[in-house]
BABATI-373647 format. One line per field, with one value per residue (C-alpha): x, y, z; residue in one letter. Coordinates in nm, 3 decimals, padded with zeros to 5 digits. Each point is the difference from the previous one (the first is absolute). Layout:
east X_... .
north Y_... .
up Z_... .
resn A_... .
This chain:
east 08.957_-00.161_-00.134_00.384_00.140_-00.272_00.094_00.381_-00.099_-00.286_00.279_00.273_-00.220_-00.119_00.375_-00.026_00.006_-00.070_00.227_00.037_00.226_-00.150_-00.234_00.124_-00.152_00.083_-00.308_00.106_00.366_00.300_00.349_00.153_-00.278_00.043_00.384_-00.008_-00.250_00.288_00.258_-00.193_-00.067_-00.403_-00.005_00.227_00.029_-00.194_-00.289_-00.007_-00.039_-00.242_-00.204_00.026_-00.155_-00.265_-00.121_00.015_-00.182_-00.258_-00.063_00.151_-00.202_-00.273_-00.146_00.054_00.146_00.224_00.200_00.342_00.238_00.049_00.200_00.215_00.372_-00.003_00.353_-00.077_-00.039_00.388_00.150_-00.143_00.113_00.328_-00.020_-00.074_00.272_00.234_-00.216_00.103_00.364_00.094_-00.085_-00.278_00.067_-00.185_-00.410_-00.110_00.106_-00.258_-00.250_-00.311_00.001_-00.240_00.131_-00.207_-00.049_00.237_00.312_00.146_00.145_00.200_-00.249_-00.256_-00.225_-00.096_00.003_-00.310_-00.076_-00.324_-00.044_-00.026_00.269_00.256_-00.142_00.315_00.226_00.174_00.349_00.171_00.198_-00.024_-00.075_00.327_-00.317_-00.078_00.356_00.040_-00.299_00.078_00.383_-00.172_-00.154_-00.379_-00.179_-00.148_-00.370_-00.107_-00.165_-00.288_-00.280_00.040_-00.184_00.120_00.314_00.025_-00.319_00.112_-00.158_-00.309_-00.131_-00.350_00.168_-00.117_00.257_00.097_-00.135_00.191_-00.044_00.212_-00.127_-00.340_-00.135_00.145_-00.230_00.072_00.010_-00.166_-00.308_00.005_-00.188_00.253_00.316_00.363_00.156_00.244_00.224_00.152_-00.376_00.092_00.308_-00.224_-00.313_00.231_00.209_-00.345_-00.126_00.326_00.113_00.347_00.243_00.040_-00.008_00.159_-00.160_00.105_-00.089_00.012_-00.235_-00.260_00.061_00.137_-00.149_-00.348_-00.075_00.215_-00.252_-00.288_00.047_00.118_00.380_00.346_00.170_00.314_00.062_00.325_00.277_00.075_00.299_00.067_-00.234_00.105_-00.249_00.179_-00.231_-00.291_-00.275_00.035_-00.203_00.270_00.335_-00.071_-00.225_-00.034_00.127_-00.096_-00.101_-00.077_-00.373_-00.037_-00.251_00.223_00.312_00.247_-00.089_00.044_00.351_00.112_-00.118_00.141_00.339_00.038_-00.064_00.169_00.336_00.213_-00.088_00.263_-00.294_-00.181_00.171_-00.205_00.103_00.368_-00.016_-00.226_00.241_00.085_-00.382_00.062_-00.117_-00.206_-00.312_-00.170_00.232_00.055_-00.454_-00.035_-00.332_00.160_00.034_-00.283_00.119_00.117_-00.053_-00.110_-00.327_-00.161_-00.337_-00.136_-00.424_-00.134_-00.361_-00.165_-00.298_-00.124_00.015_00.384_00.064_-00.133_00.249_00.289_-00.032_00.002_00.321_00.172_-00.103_00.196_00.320_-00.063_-00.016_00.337_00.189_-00.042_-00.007_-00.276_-00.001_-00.282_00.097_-00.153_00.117_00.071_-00.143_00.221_-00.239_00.087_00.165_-00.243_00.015_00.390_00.019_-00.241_00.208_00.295_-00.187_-00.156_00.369_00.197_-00.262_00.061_00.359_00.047_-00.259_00.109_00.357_-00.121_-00.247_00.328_00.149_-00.253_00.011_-00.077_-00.339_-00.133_-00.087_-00.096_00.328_-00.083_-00.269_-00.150_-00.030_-00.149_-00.284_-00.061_-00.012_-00.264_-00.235_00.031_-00.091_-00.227_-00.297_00.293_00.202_-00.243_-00.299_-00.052_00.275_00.162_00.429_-00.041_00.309_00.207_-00.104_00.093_00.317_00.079_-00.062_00.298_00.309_00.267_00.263_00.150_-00.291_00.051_-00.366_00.036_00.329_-00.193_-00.262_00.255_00.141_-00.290_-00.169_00.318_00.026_-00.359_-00.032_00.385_00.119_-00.300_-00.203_00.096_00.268_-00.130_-00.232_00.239_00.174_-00.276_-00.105_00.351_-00.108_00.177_-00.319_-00.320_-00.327_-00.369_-00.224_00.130_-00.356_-00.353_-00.174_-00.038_-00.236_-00.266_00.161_-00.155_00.012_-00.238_00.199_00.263_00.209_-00.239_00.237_00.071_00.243_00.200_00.278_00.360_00.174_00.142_00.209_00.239_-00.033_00.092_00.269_00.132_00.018_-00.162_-00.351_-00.102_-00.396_-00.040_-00.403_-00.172_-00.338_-00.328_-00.251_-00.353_00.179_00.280_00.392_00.140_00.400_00.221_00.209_00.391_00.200_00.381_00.254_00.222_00.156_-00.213_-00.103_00.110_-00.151_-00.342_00.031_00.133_-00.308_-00.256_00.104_-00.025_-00.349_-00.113_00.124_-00.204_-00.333_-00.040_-00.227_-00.028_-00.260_00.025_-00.274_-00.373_-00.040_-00.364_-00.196_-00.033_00.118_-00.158_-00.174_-00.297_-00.334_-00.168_00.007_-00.303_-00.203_-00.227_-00.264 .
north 09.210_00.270_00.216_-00.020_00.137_00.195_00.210_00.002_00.161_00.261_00.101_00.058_00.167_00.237_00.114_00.372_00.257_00.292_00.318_00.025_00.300_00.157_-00.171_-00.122_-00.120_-00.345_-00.111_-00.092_00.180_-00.162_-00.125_00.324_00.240_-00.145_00.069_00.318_00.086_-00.094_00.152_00.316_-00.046_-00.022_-00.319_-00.255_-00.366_-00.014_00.242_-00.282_-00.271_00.151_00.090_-00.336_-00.136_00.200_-00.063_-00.385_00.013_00.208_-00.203_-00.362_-00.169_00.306_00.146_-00.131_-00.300_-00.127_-00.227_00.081_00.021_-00.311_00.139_00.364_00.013_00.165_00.093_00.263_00.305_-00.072_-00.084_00.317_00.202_-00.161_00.075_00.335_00.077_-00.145_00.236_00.283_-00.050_-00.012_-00.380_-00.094_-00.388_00.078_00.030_-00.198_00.133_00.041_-00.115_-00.293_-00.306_-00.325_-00.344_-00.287_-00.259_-00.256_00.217_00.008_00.319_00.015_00.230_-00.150_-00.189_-00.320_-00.128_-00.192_-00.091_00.093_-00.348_-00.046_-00.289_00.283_00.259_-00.002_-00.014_00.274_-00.034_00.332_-00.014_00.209_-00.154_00.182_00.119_00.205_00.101_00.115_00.257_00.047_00.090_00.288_00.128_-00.133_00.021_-00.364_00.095_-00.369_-00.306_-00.017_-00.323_-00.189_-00.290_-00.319_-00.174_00.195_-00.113_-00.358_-00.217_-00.085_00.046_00.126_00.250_00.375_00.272_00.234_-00.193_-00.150_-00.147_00.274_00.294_-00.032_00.077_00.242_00.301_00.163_00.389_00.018_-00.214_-00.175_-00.298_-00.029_-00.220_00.172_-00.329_-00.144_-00.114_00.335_00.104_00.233_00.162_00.103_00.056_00.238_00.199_00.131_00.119_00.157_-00.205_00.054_00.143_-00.322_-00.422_-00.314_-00.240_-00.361_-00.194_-00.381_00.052_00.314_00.108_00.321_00.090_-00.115_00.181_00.319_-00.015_-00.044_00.302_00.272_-00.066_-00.011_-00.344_-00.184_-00.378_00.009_-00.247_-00.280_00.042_00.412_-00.003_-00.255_-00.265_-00.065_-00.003_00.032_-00.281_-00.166_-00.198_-00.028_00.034_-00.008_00.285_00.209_00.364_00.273_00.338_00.380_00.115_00.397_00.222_00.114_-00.145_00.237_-00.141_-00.362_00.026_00.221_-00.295_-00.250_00.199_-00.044_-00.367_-00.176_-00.144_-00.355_-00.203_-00.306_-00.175_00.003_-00.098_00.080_00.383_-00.034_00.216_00.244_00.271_00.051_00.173_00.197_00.336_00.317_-00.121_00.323_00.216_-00.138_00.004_00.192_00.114_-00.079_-00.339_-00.101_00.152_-00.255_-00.291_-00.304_-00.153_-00.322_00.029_-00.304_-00.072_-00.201_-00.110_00.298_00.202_00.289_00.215_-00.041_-00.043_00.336_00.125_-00.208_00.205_00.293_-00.105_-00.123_00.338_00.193_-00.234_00.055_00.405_-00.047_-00.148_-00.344_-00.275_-00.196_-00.395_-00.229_-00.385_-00.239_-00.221_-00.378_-00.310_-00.110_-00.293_-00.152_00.322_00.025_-00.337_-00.001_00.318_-00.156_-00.291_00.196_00.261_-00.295_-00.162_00.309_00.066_-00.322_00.033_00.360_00.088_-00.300_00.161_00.336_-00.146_-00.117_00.284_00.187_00.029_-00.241_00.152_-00.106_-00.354_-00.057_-00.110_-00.212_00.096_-00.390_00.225_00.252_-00.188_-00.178_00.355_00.113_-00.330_00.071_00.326_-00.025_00.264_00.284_-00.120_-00.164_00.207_00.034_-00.248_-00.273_-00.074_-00.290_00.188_-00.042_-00.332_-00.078_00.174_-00.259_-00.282_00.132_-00.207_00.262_00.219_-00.314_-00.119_-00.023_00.101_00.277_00.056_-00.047_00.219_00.296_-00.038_00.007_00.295_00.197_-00.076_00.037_00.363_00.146_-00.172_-00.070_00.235_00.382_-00.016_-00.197_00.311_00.258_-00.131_-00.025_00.337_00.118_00.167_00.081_00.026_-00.185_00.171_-00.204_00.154_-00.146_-00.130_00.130_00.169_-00.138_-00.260_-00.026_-00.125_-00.346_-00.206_-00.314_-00.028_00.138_00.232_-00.016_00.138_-00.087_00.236_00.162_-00.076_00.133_-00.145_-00.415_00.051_00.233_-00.149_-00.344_00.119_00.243_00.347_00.357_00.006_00.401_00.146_00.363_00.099_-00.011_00.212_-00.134_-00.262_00.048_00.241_-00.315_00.005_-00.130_-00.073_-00.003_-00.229_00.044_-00.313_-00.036_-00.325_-00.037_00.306_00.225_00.163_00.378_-00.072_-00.070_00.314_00.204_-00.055_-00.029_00.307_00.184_-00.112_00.094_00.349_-00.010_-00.166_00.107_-00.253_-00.096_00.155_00.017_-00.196_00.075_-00.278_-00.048_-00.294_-00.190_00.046_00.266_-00.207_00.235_-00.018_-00.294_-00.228_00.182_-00.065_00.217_00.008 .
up 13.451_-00.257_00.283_00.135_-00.393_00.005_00.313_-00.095_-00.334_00.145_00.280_-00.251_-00.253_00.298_00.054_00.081_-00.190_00.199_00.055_-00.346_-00.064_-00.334_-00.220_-00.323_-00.329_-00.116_-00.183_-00.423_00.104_-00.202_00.158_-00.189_00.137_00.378_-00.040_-00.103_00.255_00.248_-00.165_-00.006_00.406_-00.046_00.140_00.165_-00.039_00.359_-00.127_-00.306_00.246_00.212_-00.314_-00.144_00.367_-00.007_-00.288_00.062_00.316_-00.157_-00.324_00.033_00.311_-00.001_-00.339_-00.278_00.196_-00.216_00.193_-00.159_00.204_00.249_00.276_00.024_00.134_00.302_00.013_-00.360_00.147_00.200_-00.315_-00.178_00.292_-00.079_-00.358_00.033_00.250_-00.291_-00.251_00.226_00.065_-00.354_-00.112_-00.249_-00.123_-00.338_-00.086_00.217_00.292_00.272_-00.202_00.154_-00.168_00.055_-00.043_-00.076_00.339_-00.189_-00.012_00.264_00.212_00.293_00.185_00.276_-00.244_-00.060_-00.383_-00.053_-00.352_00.149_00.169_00.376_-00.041_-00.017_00.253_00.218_-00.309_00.172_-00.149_00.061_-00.329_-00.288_-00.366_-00.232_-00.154_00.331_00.055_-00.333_00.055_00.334_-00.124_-00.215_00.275_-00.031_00.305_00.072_00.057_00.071_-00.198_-00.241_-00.026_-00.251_-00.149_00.249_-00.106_-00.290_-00.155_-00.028_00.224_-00.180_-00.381_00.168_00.154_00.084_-00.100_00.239_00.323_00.290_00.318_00.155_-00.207_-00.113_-00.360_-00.101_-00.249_-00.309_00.068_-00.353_00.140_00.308_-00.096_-00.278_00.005_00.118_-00.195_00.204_00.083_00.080_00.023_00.341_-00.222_-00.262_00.181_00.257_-00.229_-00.209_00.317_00.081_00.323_-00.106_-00.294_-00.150_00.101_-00.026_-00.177_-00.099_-00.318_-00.069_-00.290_-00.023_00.355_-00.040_-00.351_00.061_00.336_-00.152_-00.299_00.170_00.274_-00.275_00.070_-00.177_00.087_-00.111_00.047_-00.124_-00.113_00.190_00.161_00.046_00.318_00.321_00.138_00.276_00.333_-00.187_00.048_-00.323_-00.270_-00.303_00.006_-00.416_-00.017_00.335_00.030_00.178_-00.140_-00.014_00.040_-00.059_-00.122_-00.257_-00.198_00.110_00.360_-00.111_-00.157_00.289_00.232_-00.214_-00.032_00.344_00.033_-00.281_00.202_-00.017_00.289_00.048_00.155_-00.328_-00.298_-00.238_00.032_-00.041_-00.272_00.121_00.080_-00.391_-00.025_00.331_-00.136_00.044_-00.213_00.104_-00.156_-00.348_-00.037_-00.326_-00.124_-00.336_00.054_-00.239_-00.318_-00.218_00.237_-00.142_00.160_-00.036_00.083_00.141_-00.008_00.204_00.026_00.287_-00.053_-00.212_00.296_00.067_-00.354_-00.045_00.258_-00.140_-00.343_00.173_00.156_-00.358_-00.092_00.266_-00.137_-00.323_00.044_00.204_-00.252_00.059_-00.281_00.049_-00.173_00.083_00.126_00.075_00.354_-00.152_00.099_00.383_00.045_00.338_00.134_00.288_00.139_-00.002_00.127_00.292_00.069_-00.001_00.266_00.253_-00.052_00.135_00.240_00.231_-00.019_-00.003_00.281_00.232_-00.028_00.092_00.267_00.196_00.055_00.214_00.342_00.215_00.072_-00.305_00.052_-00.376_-00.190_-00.253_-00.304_00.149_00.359_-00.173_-00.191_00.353_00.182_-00.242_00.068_00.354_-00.034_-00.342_00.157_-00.005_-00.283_-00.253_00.030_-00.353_-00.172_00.034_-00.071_-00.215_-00.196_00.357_-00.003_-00.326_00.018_00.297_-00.224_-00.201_-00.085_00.060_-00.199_-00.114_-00.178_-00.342_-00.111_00.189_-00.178_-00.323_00.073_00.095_-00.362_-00.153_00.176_-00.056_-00.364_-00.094_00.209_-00.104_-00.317_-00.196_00.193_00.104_-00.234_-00.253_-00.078_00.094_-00.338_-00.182_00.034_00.033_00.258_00.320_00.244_00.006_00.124_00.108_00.240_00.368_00.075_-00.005_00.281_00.343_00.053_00.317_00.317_-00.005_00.360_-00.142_-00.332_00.016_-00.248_-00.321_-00.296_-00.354_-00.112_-00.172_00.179_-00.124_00.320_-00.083_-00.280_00.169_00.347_-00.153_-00.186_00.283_-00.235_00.118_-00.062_00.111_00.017_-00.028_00.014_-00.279_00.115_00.152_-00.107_00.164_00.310_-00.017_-00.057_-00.309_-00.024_-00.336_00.017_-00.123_-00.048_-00.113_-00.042_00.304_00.199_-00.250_00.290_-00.062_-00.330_00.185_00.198_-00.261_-00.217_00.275_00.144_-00.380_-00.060_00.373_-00.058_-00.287_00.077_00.338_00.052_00.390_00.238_00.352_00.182_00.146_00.231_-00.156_00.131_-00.299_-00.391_-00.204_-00.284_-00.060_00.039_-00.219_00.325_00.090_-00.375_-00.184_00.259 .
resn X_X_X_X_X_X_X_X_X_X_X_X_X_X_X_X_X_X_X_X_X_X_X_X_X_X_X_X_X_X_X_X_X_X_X_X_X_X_X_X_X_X_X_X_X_X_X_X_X_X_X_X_X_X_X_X_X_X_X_X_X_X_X_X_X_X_X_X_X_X_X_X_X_X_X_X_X_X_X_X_X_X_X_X_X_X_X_X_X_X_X_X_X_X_X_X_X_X_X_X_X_X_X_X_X_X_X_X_X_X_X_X_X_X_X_X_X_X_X_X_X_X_X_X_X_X_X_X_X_X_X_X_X_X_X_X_X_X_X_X_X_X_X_X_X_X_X_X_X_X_X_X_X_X_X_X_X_X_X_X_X_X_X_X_X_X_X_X_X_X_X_X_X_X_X_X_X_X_X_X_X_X_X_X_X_X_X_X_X_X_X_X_X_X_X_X_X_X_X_X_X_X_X_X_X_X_X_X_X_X_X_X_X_X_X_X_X_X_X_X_X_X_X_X_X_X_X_X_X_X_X_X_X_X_X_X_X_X_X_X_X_X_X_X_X_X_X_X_X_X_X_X_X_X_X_X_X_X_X_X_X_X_X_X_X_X_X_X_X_X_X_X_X_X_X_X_X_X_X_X_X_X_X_X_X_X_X_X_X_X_X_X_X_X_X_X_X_X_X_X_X_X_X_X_X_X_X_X_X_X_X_X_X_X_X_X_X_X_X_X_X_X_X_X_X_X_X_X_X_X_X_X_X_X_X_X_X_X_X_X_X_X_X_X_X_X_X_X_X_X_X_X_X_X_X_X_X_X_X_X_X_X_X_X_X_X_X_X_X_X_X_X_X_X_X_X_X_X_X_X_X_X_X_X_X_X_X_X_X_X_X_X_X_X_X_X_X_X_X_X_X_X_X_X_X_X_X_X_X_X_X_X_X_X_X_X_X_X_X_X_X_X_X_X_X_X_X_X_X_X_X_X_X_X_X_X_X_X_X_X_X_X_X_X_X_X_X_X_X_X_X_X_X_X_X_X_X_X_X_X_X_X_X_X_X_X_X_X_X_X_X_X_X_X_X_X_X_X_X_X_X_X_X_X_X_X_X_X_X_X_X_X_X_X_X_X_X_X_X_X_X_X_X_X_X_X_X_X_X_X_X_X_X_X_X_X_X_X_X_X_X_X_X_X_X_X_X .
């Protein structure tokens, strides 16, 4: 079964990309750059996609190998030869138009791919329907480049687990260091978009999937509010706390991707408000966003080397304008095992609703089917970890249960209420900063992911409010994210400040693709 996956992905990641017409840069361009070189007639949308190819072929499954992107769309370059026929008679949908995008493997598109989660349970989850994430994006005129790995499921099959690898996919590397961590679980997003695969991804975040990864590989990333992005044909974990979310080199890119996707989708009522916050978020960014802000500046326990970085982010806010006030996070005692009830709760019922309305290739339809697929195939699936969180997610007693009910309250109370906003007040402040998490950790198959924070990413995932990371510099070669967190719908807040202190600190390096991290020389001793 592998060496069949295997094949599909080396043939579609061999697509060809000869007979290119004119060779065009794309390496550390912006969405706004890319547009204007098509406005200006330097490039097309094709050139783009051809560009984009090659440099996947070269670096992805040769090179630096980094095992991004999962499978490519092979019907991209005909819809940028479509959008560029619209380009030339007159019609450009907006900034996006013509422009590659990836999409992480459990969103699903309409074009000829399967959506895996990265397992082998789902490798004919051909479904031929677009996520309203997907045709929002594809509505703007993003070209659908194709899928990026991820870590399997989502990262929740197993506490053991190994960010960033999948049955489908492989591990995959940190451009930054390739022994190093890509997080997960929208490891391929992050690990894709700092080596310039595409403009900009899709990621998706139950809790730390889109921050973490967009952290960790030098990236801008928002998981934003619950409820202003669909979930709707996207494999799920929560209905309580999953979103996707933009993943850009730059913040400008992420609230032009995000612009496009926010929508109402009848088939997901928790965005039946979402077309009051329908806006350009790209246009209102101000530079001058900082001055006057309040700030609560949140410390968490992390070392000297990131807190030596962290202070030289405060400073950049401070110089802006910003008002800094130090608080401290209260006590939540018990927040993390409600939050995990709540999670392995949703996950049963949410995924075995999902699960039945694949096609009928996919034989796996219950999450029961899909903890007895894995057994049977445990040398391809459990190499390395277990799913004792599947199979205690199947133990689960249902939506109806009332400890689960409990345990929603008191996760949502304890994050929101007496959490987020709890110190927003204090302060009276209007935005809370923490450093998103420290630098990547070694790719780890025996133990598994071996981190112990920070970690800015459960209070706002539990309570369902924007949580944005903007780079913060490097640690020892490695990323560093700042992380900018507002009450509900604060979103444009988020961006608004992010974007000011990016224009200011400048902080984010492109990537080397060195073998290891760059800690200096005392591994070697005196003599």
């Amino acid at each position: 079964m592998r060496q069949i996956i295997t094949g599909i992905l080396l043939a579609t990641a061999a697509m060809p990309v000869a007979a290119v017409a004119r060779t065009v840069a794309v390496e550390e361009r912006s969405i706004d750059q890319l547009q204007a070189s098509m406005t200006a007639g330097t490039a097309s949308s094709v050139d783009l996609v051809r560009a984009y190819l090659a440099r996947i072929a070269a670096m992805d499954r040769k090179g630096p190998t980094l095992r991004s992107v999962i499978a490519l769309n092979p019907d991209a370059l005909a819809q940028a030869k479509a959008l560029d026929a619209e380009r030339r008679a007159g019609r450009v949908r907006g900034p996006l138009h013509g422009v590659p995008v990836l999409i992480k493997d459990n969103v699903e598109t309409a074009d000829a791919m399967p959506t895996t989660a990265g397992s082998l349970a789902l490798k004919d989850n051909m479904t031929r329907r677009d996520a309203p994430v997907v045709a929002q994006l594809r509505a703007a005129g993003a070209v659908i480049l194709g899928k990026t790995n991820l870590s399997e499921w989502a990262n929740i099959r197993s506490t053991r687990s190994m960010s960033g690898w999948s049955a489908v996919g492989g591990l995959v590397r940190n451009p930054y260091a390739l022994d190093r961590t890509a997080c997960g679980s929208s490891s391929g997003s992050g690990a894709a978009i700092a080596a310039s695969f595409a403009a900009a991804a899709i990621g998706t975040e139950t809790d730390g999937s889109v921050v973490c990864p967009s952290s960790i590989n030098g990236l801008v990333g928002l998981k934003p509010t619950i409820g202003l992005v669909s979930r709707t044909h996207v494999v799920p974990i929560s209905h309580s706390q999953d979103t996707p979310g933009p993943m850009a080199r730059s913040v400008r890119d992420v609230a032009t991707m995000f612009s496009a996707m926010i929508a109402a989708d009848p088939a997901d009522a928790a965005t039946a408000g979402a077309g009051a916050y329908k806006r350009d978020y790209a246009a209102a960014l101000s530079t001058s966003a900082l001055s006057g802000l309040r700030i609560g500046v949140v410390r968490p326990e992390m070392t000297a080397d990131v807190a030596a970085r962290y202070e030289v982010a405060l400073g950049v806010l401070k110089a802006a304008g910003a008002v800094l006030v130090e608080v401290k996070q209260p006590k939540l005692d018990g927040i993390g095992e409600a939050e995990l009830l709540v999670l392995q709760t949703e996950l049963k019922a949410d995924l075995d609703t999902y699960l039945a309305t694949t096609p009928a290739a996919v034989r796996t339809r219950t999450l029961d089917q899909v903890i007895a697929f894995n057994r049977a195939n445990e040398a391809a699936e459990m190499p390395f970890f277990a799913q004792e969180t599947f199979e205690a997610a199947a133990k689960t007693r249902g939506l109806d249960d009332p400890a689960y009910k409990a345990a929603r309250t008191k996760s949502l109370r304890l994050a929101g209420a007496e959490g987020i906003d709890a110190m927003l007040k204090t302060a009276r402040a209007t935005v809370l900063v923490e450093p998103t998490y420290g630098p990547a950790w070694l790719s780890e198959p025996v133990y598994g992911d071996q981190y112990g924070g920070p970690s800015a990413s459960e209070l706002p995932a539990v309570a369902g409010y924007p949580n944005l990371t903007v780079p913060m510099g490097l640690v020892r070669g490695l990323p560093v994210g700042l992380s900018f967190i507002a009450t509900r719908y604060g979103d444009g807040t988020v961006l608004n400040a992010g974007y000011a202190y990016e224009q200011r600190a400048n902080a984010r390096t492109a990537p080397r693709y060195l073998p290891s991290a760059a800690v200096g020389t005392g591994l070697d001793g005196a003599r």
